[in-house]
C-alpha positions, 0 to 999 in steps of 0.5 A: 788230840782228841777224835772231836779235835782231829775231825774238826780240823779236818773240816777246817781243812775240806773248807779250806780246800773247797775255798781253793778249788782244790779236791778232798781226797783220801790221801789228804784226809789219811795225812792229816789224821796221822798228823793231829794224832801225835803230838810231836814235831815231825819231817816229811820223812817222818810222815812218810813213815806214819803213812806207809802203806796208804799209797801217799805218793812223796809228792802228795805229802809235800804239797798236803804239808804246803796246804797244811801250812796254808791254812794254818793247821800246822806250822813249819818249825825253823831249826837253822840247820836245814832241817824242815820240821812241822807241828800242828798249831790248830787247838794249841796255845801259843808257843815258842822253842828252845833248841839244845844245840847240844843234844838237838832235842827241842823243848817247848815254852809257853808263850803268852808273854812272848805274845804280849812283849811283841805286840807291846814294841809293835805298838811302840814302834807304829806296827800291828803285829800278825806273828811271831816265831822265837827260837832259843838256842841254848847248851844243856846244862844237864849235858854240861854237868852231868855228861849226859842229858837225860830229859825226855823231850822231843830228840831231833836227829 
């Protein structure tokens, strides 16, 4: 993401924060910026270690990612085995996820059709759609064929 992209949401987020009644601190700013400044899903222990050294206290990262979410800057991604991982949604096109459930490495996909189909069977069905999450969880083919998988997507451990 681009600097202009980063300090724009971080005003999002002050304005967020201001609407809640709730400090901008320099902790939260420091948070964010290590967030938006990769463009990788990410655990709160992951970004413990993008902060270390700033004196962001566990506590403070938990409840920054909870406020992040809030404002929906950044979104918990769901990998159903009780891993917690995050992306940051603001500036991003739609999208959804397929899990190799081989490798663990989790692989991005458009989702603009996706986006389409659920608002076409909410319509159908008498509701008015306000998100989605997909998640596909799949084999590797390369994995399958070869042994070994060697695309160079995000690898979860």
């Amino acid at each position: 993401m681009s600097v202009k992209d980063i300090q724009q949401a971080l005003n999002l987020f002050r304005g967020y924060l201001k609407r809640k009644d709730l400090k901008v601190t320099r902790q939260r700013e420091i948070l964010l910026r290590r967030i938006f400044e990769r463009e990788t899903h990410f655990s709160a222990e992951d970004l413990e270690d993008y902060v270390k050294g700033d004196g962001i206290s566990k506590a403070t990262i938990y409840r920054s990612l909870q406020l992040l979410c809030e404002a929906e800057l950044i979104s918990e991604v769901g990998l159903d085995d009780n891993r917690r991982m995050y992306e940051h949604t603001y500036g991003h096109d739609p999208h959804d996820h397929i899990v190799c459930v081989d490798c663990k490495k989790v692989f991005e996909f458009d989702g603009k059709s996706v986006v389409k189909l659920h608002e076409l069977v909410t319509k159908r069905l008498g509701f008015t759609p306000v998100g989605h999450r997909l998640r596909i969880e799949a084999t590797c083919e390369a994995l399958r064929a070869n042994g070994v998988c060697n695309r160079d997507e995000i690898k979860l451990l």
